[in-house]
Biopython code that builds the backbone (N, CA, C, O; Angstrom):
import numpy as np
from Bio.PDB.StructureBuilder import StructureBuilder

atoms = [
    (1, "UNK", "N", (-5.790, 11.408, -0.059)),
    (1, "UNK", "CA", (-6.688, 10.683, 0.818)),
    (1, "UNK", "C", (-7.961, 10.369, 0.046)),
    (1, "UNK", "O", (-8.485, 11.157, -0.741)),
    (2, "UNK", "N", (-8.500, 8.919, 0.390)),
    (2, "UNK", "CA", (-9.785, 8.954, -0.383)),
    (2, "UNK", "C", (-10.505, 8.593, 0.783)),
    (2, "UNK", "O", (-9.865, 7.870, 1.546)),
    (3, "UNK", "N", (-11.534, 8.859, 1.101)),
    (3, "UNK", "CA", (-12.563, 8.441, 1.751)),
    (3, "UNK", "C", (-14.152, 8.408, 0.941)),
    (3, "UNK", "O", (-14.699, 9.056, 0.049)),
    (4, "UNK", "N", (-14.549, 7.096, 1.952)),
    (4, "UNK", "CA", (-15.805, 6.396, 1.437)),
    (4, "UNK", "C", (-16.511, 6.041, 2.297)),
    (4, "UNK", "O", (-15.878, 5.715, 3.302)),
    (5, "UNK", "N", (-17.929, 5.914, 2.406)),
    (5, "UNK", "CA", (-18.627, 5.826, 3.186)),
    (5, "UNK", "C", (-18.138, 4.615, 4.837)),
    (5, "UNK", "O", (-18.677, 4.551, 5.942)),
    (6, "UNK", "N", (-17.407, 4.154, 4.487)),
    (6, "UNK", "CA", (-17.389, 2.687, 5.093)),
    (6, "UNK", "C", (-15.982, 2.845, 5.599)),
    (6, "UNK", "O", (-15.701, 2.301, 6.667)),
    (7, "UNK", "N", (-14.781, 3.745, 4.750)),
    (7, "UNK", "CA", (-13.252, 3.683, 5.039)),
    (7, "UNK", "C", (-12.384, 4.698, 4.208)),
    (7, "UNK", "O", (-12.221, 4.874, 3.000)),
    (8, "UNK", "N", (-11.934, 5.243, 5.250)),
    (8, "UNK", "CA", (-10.499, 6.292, 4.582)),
    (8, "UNK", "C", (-9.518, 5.800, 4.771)),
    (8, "UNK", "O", (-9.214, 5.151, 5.772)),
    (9, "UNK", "N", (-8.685, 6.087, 3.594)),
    (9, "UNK", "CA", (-7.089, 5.799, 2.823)),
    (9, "UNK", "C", (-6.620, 6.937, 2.880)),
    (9, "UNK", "O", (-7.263, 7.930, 2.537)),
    (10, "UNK", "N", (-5.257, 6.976, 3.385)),
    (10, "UNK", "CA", (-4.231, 7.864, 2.954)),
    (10, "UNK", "C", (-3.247, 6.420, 2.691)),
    (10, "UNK", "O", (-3.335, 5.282, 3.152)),
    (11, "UNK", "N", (-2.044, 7.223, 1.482)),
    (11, "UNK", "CA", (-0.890, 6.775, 1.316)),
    (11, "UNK", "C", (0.505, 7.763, 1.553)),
    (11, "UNK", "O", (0.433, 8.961, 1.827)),
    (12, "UNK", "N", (1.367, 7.246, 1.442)),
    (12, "UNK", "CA", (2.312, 8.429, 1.817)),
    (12, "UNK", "C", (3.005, 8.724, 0.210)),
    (12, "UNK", "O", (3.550, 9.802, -0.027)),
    (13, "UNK", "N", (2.922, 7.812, -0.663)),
    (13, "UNK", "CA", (3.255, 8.186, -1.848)),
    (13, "UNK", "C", (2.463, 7.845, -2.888)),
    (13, "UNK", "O", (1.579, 7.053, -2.561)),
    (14, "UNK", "N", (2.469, 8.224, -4.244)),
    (14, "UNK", "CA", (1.268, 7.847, -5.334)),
    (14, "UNK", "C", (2.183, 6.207, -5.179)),
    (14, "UNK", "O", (3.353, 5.942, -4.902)),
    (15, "UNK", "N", (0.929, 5.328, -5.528)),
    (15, "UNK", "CA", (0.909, 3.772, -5.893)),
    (15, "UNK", "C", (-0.370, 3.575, -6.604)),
    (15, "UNK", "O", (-1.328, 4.339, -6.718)),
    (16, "UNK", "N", (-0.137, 2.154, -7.146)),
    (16, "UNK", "CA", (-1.433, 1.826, -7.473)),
    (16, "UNK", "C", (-1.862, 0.591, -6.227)),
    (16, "UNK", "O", (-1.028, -0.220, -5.824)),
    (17, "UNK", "N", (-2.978, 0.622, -5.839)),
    (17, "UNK", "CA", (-3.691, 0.122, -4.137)),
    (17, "UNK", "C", (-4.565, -1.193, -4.656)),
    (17, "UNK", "O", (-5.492, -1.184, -5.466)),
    (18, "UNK", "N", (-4.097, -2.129, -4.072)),
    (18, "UNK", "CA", (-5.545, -3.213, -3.938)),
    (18, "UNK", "C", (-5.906, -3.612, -2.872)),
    (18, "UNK", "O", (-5.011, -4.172, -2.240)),
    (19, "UNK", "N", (-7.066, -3.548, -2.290)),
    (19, "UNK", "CA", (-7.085, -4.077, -0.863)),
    (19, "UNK", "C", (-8.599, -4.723, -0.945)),
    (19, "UNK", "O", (-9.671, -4.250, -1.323)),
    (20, "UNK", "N", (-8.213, -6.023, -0.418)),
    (20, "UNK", "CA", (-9.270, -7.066, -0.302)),
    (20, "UNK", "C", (-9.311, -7.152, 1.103)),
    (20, "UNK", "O", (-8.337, -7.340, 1.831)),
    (21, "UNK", "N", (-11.080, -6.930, 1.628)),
    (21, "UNK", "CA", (-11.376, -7.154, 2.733)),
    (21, "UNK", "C", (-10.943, -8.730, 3.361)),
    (21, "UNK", "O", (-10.999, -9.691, 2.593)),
    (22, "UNK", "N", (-10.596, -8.883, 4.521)),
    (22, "UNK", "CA", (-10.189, -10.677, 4.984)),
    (22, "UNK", "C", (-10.781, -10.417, 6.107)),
    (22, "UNK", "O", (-10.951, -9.338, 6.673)),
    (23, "UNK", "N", (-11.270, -12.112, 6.572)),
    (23, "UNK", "CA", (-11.530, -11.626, 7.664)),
    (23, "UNK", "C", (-10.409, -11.596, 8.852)),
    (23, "UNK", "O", (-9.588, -12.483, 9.085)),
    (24, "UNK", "N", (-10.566, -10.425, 9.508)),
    (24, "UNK", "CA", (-9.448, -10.132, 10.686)),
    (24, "UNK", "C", (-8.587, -9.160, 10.648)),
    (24, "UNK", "O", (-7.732, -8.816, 11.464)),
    (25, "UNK", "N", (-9.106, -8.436, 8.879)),
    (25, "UNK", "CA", (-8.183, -7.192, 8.662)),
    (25, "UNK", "C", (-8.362, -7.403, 6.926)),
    (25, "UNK", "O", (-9.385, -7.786, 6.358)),
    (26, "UNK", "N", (-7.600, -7.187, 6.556)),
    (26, "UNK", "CA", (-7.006, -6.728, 5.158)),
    (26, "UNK", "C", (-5.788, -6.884, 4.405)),
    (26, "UNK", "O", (-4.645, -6.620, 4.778)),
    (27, "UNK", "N", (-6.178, -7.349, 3.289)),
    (27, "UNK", "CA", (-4.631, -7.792, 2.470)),
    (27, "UNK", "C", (-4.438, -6.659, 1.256)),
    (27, "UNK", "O", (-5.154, -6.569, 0.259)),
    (28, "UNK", "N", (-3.464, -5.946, 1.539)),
    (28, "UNK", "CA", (-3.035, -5.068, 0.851)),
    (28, "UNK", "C", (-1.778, -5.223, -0.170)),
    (28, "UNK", "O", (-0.649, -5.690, -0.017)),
    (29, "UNK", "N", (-2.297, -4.768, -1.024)),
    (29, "UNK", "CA", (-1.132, -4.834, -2.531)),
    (29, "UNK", "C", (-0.632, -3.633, -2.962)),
    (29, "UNK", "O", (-1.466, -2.775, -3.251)),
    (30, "UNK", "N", (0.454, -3.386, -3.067)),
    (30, "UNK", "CA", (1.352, -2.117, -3.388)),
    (30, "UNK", "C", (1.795, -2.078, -4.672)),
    (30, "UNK", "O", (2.078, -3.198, -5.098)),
    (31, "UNK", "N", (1.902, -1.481, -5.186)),
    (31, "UNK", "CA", (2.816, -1.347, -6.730)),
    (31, "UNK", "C", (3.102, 0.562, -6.778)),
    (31, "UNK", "O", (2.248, 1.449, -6.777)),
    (32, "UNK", "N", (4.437, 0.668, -6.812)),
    (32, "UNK", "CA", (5.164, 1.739, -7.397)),
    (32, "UNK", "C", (5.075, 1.394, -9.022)),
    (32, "UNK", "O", (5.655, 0.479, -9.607)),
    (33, "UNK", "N", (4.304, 2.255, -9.499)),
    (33, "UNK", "CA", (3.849, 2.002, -10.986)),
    (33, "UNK", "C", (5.362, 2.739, -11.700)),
    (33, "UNK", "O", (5.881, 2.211, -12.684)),
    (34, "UNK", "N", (5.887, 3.857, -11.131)),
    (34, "UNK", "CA", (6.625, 4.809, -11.493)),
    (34, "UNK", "C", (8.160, 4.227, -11.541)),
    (34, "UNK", "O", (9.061, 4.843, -12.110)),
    (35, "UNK", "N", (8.318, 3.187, -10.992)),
    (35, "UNK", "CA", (9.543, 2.426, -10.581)),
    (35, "UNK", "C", (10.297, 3.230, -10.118)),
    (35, "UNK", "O", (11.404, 3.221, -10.657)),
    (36, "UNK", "N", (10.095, 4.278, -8.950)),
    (36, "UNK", "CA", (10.731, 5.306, -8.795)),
    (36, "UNK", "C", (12.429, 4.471, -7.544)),
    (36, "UNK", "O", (12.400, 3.882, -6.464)),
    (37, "UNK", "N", (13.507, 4.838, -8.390)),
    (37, "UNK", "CA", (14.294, 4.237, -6.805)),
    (37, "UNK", "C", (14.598, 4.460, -6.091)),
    (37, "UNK", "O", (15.253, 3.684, -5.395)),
    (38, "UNK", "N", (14.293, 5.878, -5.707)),
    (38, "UNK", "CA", (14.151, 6.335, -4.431)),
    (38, "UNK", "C", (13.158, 5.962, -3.227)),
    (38, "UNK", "O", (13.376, 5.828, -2.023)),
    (39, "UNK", "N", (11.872, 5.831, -4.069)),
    (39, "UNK", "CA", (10.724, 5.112, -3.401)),
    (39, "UNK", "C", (11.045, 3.074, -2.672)),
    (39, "UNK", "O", (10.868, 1.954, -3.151)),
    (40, "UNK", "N", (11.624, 3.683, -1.205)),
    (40, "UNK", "CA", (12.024, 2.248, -0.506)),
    (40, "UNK", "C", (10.531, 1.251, 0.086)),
    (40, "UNK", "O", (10.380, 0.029, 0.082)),
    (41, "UNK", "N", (9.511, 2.443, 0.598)),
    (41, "UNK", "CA", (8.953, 2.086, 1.180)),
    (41, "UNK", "C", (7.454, 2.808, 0.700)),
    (41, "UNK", "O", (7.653, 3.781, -0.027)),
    (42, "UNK", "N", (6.067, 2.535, 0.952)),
    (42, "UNK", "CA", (4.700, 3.561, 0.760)),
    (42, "UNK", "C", (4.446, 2.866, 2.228)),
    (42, "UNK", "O", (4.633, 1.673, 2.471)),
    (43, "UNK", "N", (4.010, 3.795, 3.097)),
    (43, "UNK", "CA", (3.022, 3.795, 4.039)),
    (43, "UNK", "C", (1.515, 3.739, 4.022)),
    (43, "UNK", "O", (1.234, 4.917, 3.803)),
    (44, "UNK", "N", (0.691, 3.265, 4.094)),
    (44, "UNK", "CA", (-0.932, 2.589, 3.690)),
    (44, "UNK", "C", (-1.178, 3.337, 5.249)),
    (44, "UNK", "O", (-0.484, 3.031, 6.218)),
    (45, "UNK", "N", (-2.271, 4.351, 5.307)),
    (45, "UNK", "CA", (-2.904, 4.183, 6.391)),
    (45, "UNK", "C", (-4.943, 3.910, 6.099)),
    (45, "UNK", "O", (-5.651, 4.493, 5.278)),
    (46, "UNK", "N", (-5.165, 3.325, 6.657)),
    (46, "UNK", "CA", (-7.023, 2.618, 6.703)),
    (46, "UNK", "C", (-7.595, 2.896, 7.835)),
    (46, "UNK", "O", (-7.252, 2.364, 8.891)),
    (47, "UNK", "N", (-8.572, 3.800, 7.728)),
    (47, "UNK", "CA", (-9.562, 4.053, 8.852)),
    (47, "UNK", "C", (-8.548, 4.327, 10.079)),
    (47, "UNK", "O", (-8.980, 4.016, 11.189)),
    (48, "UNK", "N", (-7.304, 4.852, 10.010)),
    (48, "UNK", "CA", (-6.538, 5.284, 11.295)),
    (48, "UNK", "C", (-5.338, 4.516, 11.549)),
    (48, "UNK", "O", (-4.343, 4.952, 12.127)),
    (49, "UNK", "N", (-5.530, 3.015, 10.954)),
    (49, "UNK", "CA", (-4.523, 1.750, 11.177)),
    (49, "UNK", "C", (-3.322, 2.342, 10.074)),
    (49, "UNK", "O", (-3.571, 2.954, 9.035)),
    (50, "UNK", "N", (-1.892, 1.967, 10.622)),
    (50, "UNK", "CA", (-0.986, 2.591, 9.449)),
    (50, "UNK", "C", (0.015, 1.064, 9.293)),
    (50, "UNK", "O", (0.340, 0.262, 10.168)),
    (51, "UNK", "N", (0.310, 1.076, 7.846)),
    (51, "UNK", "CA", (1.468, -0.120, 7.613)),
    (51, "UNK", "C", (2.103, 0.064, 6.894)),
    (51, "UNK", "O", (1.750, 0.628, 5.859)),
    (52, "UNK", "N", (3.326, -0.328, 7.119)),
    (52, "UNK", "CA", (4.706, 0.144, 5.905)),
    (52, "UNK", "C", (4.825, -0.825, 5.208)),
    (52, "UNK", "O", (4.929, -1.906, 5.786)),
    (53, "UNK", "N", (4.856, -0.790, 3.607)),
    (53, "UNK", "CA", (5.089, -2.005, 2.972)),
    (53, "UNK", "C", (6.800, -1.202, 2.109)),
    (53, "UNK", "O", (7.025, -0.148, 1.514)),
    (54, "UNK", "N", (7.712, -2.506, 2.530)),
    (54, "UNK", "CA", (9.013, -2.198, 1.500)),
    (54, "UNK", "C", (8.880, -2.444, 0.028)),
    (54, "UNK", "O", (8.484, -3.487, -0.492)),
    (55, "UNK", "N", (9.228, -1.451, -0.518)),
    (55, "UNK", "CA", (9.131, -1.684, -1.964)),
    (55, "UNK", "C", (10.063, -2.152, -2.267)),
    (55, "UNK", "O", (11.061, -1.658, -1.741)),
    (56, "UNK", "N", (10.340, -3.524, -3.410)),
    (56, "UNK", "CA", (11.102, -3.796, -3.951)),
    (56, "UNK", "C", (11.931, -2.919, -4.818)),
    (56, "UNK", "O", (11.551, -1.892, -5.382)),
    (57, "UNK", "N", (13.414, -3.594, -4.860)),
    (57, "UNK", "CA", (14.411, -2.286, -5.696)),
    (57, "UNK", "C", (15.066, -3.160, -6.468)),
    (57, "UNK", "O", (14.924, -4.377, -6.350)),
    (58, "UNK", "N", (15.952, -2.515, -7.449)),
    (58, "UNK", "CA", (17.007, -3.077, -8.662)),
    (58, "UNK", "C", (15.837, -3.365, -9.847)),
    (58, "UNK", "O", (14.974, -2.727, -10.449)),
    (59, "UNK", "N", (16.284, -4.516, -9.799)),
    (59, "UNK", "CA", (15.822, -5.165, -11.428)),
    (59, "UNK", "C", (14.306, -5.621, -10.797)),
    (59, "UNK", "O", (13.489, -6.013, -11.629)),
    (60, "UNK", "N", (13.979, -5.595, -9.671)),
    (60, "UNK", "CA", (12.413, -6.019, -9.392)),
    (60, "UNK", "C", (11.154, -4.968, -8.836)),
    (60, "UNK", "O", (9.987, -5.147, -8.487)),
    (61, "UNK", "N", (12.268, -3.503, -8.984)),
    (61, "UNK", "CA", (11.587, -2.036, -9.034)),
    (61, "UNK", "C", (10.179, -2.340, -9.583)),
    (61, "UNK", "O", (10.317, -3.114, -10.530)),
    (62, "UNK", "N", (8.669, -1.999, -9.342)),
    (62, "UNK", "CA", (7.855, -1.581, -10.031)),
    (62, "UNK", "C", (6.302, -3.011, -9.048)),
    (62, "UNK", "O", (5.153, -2.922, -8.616)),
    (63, "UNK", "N", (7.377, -4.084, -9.196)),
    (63, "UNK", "CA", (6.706, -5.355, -8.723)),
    (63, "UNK", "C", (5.335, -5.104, -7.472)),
    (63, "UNK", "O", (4.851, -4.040, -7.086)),
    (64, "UNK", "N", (5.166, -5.802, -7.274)),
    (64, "UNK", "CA", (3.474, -5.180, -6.130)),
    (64, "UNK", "C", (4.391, -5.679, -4.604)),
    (64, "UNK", "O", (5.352, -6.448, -4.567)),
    (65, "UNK", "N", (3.923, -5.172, -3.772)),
    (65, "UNK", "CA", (4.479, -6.122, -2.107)),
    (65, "UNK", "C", (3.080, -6.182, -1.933)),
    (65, "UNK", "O", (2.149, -5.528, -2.403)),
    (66, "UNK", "N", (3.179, -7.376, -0.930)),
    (66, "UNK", "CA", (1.623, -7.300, -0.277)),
    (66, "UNK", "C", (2.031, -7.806, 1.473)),
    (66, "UNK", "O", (2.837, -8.578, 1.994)),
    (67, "UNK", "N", (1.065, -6.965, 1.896)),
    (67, "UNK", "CA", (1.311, -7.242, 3.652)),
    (67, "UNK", "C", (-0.367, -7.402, 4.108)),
    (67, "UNK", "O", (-1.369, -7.191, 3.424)),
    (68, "UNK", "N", (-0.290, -7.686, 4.993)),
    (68, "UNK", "CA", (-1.942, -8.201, 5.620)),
    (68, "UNK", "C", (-2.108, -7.128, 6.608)),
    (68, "UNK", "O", (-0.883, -7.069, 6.722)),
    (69, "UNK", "N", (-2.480, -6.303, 7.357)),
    (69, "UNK", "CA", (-3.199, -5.560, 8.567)),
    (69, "UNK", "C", (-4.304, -6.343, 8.775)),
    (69, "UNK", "O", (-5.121, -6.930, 8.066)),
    (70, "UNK", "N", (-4.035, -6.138, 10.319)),
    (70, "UNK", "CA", (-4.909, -6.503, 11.223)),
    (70, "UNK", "C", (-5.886, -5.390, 11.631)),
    (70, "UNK", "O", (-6.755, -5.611, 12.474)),
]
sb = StructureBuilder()
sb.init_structure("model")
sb.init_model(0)
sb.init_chain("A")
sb.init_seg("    ")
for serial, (resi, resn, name, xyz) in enumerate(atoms, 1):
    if name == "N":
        sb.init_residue(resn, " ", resi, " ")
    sb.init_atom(name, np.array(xyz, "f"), 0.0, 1.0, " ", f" {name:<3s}", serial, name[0])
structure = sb.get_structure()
């Protein structure tokens, strides 16, 4: 978990995180750095809000997903 003055993160697995404020929510970027293939999915939770992003698998293992929260 990281928390910061303004917003706490949990993830449900190590990733590497980008999240650009939008207005109406947030666009979030995922990357399994580890290309792990067991890893289907990381769960993002922000200030309480939670979102599942699917991780890509096979030959496109490692790639970023990005999903928006509201």
């Amino acid at each position: 978990m990281l928390k910061t003055k303004n917003m706490t993160i949990e993830v449900s697995s190590p990733c590497a995180l980008l999240i650009e404020k939008e207005k109406g929510g947030y666009t979030i970027s995922v990357t399994d750095p580890e290309m792990n293939k067991d890893c289907t999915e990381i769960r993002v939770k922000i200030n309480g809000k939670s979102v599942s992003c699917a991780m890509p698998q096979g030959r496109y293992g490692g790639k970023s997903t990005v999903v928006f929260m509201r």
